[in-house]
N, CA, C and O atoms as a MOPAC input file, in Angstrom:
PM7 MOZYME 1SCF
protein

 N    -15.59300 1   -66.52800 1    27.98900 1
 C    -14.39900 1   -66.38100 1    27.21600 1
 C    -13.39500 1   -67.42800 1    27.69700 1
 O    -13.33100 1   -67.68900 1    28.89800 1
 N    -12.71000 1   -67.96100 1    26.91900 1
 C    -12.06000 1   -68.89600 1    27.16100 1
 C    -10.28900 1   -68.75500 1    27.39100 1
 O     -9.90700 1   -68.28600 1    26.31900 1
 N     -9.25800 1   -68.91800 1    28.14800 1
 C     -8.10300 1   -68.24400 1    28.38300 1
 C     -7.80700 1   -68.45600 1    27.01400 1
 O     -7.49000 1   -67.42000 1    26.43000 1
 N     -7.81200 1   -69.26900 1    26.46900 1
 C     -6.97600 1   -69.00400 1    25.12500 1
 C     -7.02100 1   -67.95400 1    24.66800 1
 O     -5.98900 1   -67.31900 1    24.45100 1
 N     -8.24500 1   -67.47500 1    24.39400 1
 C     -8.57900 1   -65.98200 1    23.87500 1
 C     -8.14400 1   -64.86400 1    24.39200 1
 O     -8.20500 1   -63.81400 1    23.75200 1
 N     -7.50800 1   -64.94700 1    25.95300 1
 C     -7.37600 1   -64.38700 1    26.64600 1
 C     -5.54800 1   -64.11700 1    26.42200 1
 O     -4.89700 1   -63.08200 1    26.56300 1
 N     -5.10600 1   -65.52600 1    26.02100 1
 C     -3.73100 1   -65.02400 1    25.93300 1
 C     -3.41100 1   -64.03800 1    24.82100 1
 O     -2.51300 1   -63.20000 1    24.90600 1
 N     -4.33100 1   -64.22400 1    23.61500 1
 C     -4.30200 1   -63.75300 1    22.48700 1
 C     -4.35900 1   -62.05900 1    22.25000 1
 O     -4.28900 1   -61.38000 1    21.22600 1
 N     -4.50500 1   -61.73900 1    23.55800 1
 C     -4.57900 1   -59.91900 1    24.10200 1
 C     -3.89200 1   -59.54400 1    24.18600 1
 O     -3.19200 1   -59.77900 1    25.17000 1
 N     -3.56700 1   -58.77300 1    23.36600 1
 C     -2.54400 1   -57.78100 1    23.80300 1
 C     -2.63300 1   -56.38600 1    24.45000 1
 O     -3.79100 1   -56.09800 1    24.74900 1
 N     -1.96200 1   -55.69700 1    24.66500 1
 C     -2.08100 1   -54.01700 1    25.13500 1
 C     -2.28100 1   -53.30200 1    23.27500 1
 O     -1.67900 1   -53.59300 1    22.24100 1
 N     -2.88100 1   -52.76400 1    23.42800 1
 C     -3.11700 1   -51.88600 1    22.39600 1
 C     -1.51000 1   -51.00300 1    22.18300 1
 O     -1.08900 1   -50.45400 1    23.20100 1
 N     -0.75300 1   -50.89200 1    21.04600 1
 C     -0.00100 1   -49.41900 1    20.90900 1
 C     -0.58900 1   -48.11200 1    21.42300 1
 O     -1.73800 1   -47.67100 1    21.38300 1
 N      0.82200 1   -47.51100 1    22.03800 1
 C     -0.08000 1   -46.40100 1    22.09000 1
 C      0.13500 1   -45.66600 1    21.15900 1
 O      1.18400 1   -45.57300 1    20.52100 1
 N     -1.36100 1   -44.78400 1    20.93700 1
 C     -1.71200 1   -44.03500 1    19.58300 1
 C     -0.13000 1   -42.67700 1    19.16300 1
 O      0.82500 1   -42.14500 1    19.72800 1
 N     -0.66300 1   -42.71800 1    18.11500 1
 C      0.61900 1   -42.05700 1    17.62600 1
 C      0.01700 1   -40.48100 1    17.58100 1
 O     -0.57100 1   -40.09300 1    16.57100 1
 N      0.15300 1   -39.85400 1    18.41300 1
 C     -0.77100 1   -38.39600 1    18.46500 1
 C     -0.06800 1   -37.18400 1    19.13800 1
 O      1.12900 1   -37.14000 1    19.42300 1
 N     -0.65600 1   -36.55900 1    19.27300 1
 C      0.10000 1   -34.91200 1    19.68700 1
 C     -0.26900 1   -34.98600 1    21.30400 1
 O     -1.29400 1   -35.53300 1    21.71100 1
 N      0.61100 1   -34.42100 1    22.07700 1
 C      0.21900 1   -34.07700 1    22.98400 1
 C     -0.56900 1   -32.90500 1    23.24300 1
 O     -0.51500 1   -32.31500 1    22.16400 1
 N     -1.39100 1   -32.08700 1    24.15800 1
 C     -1.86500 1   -30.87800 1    23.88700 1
 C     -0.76200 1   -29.72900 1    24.53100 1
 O     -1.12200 1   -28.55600 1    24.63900 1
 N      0.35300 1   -30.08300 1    24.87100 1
 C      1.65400 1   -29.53900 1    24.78300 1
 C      2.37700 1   -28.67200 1    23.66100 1
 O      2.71600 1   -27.51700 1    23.40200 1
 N      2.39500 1   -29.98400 1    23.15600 1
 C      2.95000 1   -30.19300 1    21.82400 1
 C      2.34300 1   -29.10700 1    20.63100 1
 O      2.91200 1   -28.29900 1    19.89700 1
 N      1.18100 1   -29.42100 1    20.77300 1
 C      0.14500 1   -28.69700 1    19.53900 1
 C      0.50500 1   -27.05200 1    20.06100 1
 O      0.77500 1   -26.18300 1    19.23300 1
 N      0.45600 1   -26.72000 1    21.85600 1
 C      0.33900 1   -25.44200 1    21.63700 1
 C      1.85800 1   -25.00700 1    21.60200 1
 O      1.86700 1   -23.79200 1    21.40600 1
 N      2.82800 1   -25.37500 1    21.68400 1
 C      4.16000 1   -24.97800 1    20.95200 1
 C      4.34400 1   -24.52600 1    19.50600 1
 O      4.86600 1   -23.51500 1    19.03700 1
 N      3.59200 1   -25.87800 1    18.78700 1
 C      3.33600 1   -25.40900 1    17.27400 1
 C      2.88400 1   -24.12100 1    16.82300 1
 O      3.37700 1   -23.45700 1    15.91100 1
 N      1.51300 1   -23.71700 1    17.82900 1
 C      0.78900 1   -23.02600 1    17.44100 1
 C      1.58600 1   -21.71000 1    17.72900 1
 O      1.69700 1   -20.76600 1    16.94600 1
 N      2.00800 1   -21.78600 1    18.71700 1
 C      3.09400 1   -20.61500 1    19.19600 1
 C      3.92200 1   -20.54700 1    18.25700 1
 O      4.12500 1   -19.33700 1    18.15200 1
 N      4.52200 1   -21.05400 1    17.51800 1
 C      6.20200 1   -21.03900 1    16.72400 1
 C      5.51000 1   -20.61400 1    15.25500 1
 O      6.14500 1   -19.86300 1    14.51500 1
 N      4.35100 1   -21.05300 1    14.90200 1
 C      4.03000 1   -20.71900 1    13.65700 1
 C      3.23200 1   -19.01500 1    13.67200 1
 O      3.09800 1   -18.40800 1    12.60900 1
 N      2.78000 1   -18.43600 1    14.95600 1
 C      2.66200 1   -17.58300 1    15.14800 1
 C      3.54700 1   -16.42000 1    15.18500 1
 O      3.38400 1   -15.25000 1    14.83800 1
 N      4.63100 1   -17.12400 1    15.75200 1
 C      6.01000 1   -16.34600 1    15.75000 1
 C      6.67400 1   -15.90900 1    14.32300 1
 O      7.19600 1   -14.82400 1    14.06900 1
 N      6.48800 1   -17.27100 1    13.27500 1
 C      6.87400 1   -16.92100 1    12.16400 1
 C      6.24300 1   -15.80800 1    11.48500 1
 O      6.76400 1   -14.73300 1    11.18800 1
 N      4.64600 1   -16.33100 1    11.20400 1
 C      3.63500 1   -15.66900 1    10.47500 1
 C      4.39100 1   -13.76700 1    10.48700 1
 O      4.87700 1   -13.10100 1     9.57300 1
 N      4.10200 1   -13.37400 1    12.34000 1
 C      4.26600 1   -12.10300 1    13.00600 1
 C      5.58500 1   -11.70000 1    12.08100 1
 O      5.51700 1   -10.66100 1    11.42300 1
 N      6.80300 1   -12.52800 1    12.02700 1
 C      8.03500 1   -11.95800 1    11.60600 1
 C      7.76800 1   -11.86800 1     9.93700 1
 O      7.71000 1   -10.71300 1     9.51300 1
 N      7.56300 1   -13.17000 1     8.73300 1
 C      7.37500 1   -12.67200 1     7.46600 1
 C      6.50200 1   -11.67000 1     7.55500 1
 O      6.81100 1   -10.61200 1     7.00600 1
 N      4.82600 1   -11.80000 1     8.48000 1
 C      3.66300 1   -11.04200 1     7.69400 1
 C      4.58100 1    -9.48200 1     7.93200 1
 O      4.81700 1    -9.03700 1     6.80900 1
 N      5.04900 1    -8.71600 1     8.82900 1
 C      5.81100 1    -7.80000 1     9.04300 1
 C      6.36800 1    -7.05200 1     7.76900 1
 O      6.25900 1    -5.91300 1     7.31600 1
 N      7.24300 1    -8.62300 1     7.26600 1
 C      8.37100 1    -8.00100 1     6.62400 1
 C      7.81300 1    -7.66200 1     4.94400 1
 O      8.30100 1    -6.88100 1     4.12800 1
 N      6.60300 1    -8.58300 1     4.81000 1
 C      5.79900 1    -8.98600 1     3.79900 1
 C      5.02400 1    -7.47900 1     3.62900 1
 O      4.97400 1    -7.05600 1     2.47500 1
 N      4.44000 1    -6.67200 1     4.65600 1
 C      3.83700 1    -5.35000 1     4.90900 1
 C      4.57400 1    -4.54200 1     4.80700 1
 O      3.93800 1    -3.66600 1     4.22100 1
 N      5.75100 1    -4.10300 1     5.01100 1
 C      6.58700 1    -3.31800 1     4.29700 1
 C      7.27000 1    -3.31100 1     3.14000 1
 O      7.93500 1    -2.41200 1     2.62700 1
 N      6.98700 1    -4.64900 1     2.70100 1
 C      6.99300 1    -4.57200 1     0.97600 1
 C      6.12500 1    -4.02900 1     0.41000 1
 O      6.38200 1    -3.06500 1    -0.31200 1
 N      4.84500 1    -4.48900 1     0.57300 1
 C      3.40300 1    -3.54200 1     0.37200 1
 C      3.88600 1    -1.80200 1     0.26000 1
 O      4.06600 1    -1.21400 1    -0.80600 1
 N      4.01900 1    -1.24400 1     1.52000 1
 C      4.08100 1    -0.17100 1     1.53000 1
 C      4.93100 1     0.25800 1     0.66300 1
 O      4.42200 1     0.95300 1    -0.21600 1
 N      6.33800 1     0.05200 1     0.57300 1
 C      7.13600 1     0.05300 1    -0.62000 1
 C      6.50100 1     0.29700 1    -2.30600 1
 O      6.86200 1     1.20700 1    -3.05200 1
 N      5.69500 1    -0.54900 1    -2.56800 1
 C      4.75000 1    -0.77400 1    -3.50100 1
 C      4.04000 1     0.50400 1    -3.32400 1
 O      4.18600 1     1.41100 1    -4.14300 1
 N      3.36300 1     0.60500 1    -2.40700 1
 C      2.44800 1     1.48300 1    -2.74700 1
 C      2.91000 1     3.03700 1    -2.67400 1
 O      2.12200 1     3.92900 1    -2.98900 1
 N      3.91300 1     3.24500 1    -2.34400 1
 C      5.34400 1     4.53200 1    -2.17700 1
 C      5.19800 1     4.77200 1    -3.83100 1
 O      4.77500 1     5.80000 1    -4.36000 1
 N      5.70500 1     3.42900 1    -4.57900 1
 C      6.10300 1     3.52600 1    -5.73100 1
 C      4.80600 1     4.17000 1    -6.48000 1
 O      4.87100 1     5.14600 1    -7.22700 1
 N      3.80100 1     3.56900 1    -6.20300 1
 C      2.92700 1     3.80100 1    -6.86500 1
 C      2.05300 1     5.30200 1    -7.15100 1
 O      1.40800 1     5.74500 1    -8.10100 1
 N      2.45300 1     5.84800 1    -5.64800 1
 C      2.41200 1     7.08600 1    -5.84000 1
 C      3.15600 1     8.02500 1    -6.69200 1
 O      2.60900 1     9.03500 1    -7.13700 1
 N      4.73100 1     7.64600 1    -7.00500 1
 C      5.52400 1     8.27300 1    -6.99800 1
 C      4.86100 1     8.52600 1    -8.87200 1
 O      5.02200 1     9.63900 1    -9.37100 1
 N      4.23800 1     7.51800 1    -9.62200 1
 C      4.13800 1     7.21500 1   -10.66200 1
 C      2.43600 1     8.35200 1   -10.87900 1
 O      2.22500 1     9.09700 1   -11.83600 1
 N      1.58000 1     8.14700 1    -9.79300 1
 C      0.96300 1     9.08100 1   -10.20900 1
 C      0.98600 1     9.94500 1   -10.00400 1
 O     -0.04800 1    10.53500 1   -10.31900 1
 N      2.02600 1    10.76500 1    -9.36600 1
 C      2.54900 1    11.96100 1    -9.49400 1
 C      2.71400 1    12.55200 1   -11.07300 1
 O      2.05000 1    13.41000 1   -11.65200 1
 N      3.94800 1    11.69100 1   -11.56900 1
 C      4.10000 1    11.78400 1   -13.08200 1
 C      2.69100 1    11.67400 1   -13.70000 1
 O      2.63300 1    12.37000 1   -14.71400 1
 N      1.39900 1    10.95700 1   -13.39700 1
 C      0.70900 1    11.21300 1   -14.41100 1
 C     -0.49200 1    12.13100 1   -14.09600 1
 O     -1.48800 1    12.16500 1   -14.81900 1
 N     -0.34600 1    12.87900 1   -12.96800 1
 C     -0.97900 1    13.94200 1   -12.42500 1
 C     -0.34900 1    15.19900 1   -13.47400 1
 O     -0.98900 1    15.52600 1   -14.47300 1
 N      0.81600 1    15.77800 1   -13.16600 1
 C      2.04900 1    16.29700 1   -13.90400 1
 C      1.57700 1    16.36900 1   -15.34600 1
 O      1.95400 1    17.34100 1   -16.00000 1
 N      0.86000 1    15.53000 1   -15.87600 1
 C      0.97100 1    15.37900 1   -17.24900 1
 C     -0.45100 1    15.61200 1   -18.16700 1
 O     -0.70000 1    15.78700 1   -19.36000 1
 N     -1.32600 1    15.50100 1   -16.75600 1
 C     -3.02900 1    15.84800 1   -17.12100 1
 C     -2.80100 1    17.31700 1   -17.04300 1
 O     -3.19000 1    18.07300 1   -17.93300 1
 N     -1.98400 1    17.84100 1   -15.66300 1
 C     -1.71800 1    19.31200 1   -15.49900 1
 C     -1.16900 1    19.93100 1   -16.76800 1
 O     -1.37600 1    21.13900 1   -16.87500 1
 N     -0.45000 1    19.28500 1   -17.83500 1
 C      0.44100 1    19.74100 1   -18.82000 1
 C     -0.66500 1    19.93700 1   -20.03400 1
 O     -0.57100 1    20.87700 1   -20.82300 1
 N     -1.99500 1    18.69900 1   -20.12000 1
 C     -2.62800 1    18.52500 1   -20.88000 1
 C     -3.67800 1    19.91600 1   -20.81100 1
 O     -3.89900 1    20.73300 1   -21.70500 1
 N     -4.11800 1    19.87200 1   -19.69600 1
 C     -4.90700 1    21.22800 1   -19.24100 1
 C     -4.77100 1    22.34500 1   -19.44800 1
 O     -5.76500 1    23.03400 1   -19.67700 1
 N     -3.30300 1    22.97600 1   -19.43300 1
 C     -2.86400 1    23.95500 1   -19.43700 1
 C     -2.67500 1    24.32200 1   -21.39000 1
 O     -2.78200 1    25.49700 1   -21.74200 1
 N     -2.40700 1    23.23500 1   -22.45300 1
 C     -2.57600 1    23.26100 1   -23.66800 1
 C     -4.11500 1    23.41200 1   -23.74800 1
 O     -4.46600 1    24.43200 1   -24.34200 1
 N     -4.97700 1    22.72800 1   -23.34600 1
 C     -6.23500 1    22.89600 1   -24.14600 1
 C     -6.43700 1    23.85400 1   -23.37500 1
 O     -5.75400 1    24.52100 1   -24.15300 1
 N     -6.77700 1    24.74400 1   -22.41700 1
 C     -7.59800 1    25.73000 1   -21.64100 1
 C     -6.71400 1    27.43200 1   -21.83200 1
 O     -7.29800 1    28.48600 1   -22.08000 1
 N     -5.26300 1    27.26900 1   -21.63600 1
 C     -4.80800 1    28.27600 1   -21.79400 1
 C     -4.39000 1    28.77100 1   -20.78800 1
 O     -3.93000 1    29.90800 1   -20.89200 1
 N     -4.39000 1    28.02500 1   -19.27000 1
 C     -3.33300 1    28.64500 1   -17.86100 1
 C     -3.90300 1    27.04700 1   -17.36300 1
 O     -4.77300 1    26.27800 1   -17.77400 1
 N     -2.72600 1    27.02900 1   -16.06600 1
 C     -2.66100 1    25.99700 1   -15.03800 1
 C     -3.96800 1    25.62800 1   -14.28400 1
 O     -4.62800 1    26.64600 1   -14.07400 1
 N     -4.41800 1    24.75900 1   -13.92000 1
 C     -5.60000 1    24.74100 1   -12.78600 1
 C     -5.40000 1    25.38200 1   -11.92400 1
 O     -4.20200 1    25.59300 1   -11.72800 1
 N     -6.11500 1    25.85800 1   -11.21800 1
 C     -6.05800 1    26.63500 1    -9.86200 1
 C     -6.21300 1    25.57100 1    -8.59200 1
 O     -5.81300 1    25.98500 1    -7.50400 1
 N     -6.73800 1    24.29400 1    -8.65500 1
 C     -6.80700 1    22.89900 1    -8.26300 1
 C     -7.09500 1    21.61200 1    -9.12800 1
 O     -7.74000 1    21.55100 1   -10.17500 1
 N     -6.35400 1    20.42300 1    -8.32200 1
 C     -6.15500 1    19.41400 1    -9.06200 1
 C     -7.94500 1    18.96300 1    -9.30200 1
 O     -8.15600 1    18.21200 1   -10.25400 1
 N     -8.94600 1    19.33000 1    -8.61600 1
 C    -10.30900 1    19.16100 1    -8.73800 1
 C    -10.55200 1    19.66400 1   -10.04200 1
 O    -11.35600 1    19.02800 1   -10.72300 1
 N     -9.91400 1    20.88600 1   -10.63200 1
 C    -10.34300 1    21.16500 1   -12.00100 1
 C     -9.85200 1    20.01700 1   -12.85300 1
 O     -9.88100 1    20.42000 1   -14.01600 1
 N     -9.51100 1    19.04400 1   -12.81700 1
 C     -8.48100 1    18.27000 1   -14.01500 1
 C    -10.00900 1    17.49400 1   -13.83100 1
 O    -10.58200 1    17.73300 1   -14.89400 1
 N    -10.60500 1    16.96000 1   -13.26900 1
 C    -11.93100 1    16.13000 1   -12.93200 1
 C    -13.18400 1    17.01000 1   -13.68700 1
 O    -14.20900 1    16.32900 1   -13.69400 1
 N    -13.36000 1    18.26900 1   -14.29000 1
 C    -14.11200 1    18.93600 1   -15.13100 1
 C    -13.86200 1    18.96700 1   -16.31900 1
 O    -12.73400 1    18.93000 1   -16.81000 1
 N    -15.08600 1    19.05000 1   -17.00500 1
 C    -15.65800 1    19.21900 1   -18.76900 1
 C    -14.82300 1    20.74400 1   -18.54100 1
 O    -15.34900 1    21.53100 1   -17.75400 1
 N    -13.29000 1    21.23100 1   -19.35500 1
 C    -13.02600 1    22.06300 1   -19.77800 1
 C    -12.41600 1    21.50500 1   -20.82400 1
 O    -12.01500 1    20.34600 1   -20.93300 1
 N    -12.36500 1    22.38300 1   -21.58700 1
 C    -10.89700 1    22.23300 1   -23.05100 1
 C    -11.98300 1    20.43100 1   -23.81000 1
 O    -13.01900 1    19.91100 1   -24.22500 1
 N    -10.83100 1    20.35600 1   -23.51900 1
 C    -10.99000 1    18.57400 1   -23.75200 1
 C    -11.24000 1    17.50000 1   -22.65600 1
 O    -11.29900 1    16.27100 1   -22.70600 1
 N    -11.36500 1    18.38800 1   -21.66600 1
 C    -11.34700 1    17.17600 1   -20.19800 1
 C    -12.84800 1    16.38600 1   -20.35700 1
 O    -13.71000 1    16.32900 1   -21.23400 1
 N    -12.67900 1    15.87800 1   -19.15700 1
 C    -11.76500 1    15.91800 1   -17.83500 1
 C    -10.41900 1    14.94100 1   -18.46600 1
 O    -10.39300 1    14.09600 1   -19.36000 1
 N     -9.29000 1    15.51800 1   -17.50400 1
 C     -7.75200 1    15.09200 1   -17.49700 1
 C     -7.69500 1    13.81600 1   -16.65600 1
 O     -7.05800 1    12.79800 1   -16.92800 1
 N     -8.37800 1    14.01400 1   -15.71300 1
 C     -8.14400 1    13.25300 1   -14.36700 1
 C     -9.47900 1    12.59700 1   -13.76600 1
 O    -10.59700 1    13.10900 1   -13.70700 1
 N     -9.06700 1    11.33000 1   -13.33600 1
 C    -10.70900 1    10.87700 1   -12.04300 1
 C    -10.77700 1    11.28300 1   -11.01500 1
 O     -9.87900 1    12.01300 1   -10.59600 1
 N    -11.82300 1    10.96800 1   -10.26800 1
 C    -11.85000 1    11.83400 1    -8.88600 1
 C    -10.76100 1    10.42500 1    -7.88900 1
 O     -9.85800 1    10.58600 1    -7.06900 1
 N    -11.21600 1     9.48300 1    -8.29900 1
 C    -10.08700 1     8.61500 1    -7.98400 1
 C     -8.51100 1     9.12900 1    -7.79000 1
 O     -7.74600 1     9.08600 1    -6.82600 1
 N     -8.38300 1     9.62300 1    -9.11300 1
 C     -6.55800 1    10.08700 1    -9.47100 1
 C     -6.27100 1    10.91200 1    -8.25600 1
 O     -5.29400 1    10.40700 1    -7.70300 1
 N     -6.70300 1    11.98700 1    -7.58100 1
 C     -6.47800 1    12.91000 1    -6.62100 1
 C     -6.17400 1    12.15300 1    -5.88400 1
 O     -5.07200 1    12.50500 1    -5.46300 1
 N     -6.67000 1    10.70200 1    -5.13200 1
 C     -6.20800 1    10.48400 1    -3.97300 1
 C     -4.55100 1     9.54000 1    -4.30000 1
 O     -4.26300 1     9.12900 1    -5.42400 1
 N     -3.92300 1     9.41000 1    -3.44900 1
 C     -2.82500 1     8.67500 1    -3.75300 1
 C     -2.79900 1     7.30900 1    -3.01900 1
 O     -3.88300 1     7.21900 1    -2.44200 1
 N     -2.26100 1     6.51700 1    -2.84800 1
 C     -2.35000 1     4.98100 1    -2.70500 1
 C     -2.42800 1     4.62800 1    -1.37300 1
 O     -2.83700 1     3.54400 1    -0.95700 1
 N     -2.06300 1     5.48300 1    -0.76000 1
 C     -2.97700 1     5.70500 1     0.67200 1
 C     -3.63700 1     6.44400 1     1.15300 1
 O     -3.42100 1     6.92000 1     2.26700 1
 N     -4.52100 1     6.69500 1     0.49300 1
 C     -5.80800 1     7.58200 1     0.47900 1
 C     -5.66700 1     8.97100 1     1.39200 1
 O     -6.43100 1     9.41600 1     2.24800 1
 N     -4.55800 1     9.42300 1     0.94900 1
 C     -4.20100 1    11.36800 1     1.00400 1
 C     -4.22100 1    11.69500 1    -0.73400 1
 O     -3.86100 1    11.17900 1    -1.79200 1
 N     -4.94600 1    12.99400 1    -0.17900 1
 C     -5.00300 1    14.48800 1    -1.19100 1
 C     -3.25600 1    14.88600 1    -1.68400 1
 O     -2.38600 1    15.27300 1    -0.90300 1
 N     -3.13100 1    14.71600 1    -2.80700 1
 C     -2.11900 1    15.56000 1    -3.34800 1
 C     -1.61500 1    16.64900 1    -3.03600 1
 O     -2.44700 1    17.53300 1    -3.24100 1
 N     -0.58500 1    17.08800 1    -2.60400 1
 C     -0.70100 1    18.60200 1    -2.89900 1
 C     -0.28000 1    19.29800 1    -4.03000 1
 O      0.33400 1    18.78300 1    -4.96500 1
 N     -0.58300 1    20.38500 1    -3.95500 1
 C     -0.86600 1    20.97900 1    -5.59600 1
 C     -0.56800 1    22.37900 1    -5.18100 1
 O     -1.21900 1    22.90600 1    -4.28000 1
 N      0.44500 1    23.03400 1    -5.83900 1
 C      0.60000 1    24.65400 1    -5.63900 1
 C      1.02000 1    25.29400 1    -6.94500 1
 O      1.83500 1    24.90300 1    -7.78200 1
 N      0.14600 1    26.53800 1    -6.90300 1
 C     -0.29900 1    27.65900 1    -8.23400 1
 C      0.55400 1    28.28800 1    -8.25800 1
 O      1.18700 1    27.27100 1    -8.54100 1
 N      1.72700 1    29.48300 1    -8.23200 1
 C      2.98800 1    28.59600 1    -9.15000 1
 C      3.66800 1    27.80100 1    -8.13800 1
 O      3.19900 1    27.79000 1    -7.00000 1
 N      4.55200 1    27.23700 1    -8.37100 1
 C      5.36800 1    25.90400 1    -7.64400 1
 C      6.66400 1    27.34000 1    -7.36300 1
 O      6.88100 1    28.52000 1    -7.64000 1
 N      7.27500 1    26.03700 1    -6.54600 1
 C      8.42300 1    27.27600 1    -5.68000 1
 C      9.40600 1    26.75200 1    -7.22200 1
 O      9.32900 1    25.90800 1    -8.11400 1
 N     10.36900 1    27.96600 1    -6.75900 1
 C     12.01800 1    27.75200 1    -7.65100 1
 C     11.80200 1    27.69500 1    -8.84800 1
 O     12.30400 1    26.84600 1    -9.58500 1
 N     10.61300 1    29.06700 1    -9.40200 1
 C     10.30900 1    28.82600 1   -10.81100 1
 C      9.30200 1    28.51400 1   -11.37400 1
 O      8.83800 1    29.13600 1   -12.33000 1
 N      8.65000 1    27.17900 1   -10.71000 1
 C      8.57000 1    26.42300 1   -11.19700 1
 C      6.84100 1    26.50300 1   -11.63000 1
 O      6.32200 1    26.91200 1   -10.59200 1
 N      5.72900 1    26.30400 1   -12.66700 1
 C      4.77900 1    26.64700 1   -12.85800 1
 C      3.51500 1    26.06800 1   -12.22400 1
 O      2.34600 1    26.45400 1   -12.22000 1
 N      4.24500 1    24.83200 1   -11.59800 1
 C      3.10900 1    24.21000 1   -10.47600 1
 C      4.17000 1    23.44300 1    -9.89800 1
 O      5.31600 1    23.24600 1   -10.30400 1
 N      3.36100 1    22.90900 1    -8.51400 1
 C      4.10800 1    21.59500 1    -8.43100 1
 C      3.13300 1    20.64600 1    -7.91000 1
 O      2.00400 1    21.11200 1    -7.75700 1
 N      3.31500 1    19.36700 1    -7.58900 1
 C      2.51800 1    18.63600 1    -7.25600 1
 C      3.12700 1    17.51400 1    -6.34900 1
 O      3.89900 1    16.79800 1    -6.98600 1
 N      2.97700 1    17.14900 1    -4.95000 1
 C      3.31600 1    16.70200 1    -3.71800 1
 C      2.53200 1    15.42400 1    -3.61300 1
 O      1.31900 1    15.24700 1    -3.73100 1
 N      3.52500 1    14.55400 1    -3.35700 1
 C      3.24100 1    13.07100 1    -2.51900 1
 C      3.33600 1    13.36400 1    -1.28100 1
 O      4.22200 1    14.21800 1    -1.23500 1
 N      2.88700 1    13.13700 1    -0.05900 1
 C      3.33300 1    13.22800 1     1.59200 1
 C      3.54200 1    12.03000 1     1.64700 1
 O      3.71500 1    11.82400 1     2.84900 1
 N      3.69500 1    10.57200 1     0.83000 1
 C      3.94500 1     9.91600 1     1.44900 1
 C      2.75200 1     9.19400 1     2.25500 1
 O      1.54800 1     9.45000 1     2.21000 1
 N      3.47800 1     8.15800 1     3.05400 1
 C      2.30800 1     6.87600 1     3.72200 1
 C      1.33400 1     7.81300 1     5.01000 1
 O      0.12400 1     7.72600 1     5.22000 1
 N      2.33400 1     8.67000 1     5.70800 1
 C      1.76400 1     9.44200 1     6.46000 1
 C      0.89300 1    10.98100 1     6.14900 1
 O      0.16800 1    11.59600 1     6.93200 1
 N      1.20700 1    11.27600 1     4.92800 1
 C      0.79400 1    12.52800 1     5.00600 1
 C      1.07500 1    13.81300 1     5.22900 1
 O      0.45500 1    14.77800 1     4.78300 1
 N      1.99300 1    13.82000 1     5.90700 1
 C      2.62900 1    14.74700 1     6.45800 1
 C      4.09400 1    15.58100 1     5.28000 1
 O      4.61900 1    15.09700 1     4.27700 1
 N      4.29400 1    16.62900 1     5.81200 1
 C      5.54800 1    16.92800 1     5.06700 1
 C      6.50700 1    16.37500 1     5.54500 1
 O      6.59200 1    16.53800 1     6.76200 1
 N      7.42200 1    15.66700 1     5.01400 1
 C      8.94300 1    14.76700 1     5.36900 1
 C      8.75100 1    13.95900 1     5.22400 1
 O      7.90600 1    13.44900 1     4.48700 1
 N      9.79900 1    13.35900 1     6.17700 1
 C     10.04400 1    11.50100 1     6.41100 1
 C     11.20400 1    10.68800 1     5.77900 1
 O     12.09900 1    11.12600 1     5.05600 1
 N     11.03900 1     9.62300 1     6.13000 1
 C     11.69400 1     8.76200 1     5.41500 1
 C     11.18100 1     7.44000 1     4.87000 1
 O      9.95600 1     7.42600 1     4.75400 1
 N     11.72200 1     6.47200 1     4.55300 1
 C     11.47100 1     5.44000 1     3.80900 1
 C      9.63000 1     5.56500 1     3.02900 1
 O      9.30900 1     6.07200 1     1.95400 1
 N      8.94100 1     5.03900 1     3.84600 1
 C      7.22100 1     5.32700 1     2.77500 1
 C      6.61600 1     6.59900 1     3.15000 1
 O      5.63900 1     7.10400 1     2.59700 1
 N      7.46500 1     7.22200 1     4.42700 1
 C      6.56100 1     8.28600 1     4.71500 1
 C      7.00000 1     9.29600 1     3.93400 1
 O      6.29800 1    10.30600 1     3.89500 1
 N      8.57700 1     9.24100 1     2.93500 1
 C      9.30900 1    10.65600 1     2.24800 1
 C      8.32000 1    10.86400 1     1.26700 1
 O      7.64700 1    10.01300 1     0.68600 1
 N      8.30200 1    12.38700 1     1.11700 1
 C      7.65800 1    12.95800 1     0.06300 1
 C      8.27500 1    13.06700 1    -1.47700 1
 O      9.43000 1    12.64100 1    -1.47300 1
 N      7.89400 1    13.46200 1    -2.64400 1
 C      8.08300 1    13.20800 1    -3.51200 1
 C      7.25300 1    14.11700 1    -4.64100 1
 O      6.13500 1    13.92600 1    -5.11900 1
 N      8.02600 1    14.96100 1    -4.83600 1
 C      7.41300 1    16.23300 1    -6.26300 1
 C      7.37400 1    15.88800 1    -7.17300 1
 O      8.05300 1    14.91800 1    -7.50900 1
 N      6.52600 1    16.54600 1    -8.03100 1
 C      6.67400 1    17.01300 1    -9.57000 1
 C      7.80900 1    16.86700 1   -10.24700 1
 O      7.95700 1    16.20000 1   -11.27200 1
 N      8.75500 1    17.59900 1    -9.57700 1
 C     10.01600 1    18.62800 1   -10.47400 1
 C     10.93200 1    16.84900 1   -10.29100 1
 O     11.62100 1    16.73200 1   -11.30400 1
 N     11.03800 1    16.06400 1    -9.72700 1
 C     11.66900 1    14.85400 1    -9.43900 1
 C     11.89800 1    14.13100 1   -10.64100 1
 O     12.44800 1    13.03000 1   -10.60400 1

């Protein structure tokens, strides 16, 4: 090789790249985000699916209304709305569960009168609560 060629060398730039510092900061901060929307993003869901109960309540309510015209008294359970009576079935075996996969509740007559009623528990199941876990009747 001849110096000429030699002057003609330079140092290479250095590459324009991430440190492995760098990358795991990223990875950290976008983790941080994800954790805070996906959060806030999941209690919209639940919200949604609150609602959604609240709606097949009303159309539980209304197979019960249908039942009680063609047969001539109330079900004794929401499992009867899922049988060949009258004109049925009212209901799928699907419809019984609610949007987070709890059993309805269902009572032969309903309190305060009332000729049935029919119960959301909500995200938990349980009687009470608040925000997705509140329950939610018939008579509503």
């Amino acid at each position: 090789m001849n110096t000429r060629n030699l002057r003609n060398l330079r140092p290479l730039p250095r590459s324009a790249g991430f440190t492995l510092m760098e990358m795991i900061a990223v990875i950290v901060l976008l983790g941080i985000v994800i954790t805070i929307v996906g959060g806030g993003m999941m209690n919209t869901f639940g919200g949604g699916k609150w609602k959604a109960g609240t709606i097949q309540v009303k159309k539980l309510a209304g197979a019960v209304e249908q039942y009680q015209m063609a047969v001539g008294s109330y079900p004794n359970s929401l499992e009867d709305l899922t049988k060949r009576e009258g004109l049925g079935p009212y209901a799928k075996d699907t419809d019984l569960k609610d949007p987070f996969g709890h059993a309805f509740a269902y009572k032969k007559p309903g309190d305060a009168g009332r000729d049935f009623d029919i119960v959301f528990l909500g995200k938990d199941g349980k009687p009470g609560g608040d925000s997705t876990d509140k329950d939610y009747g018939s008579w509503e």
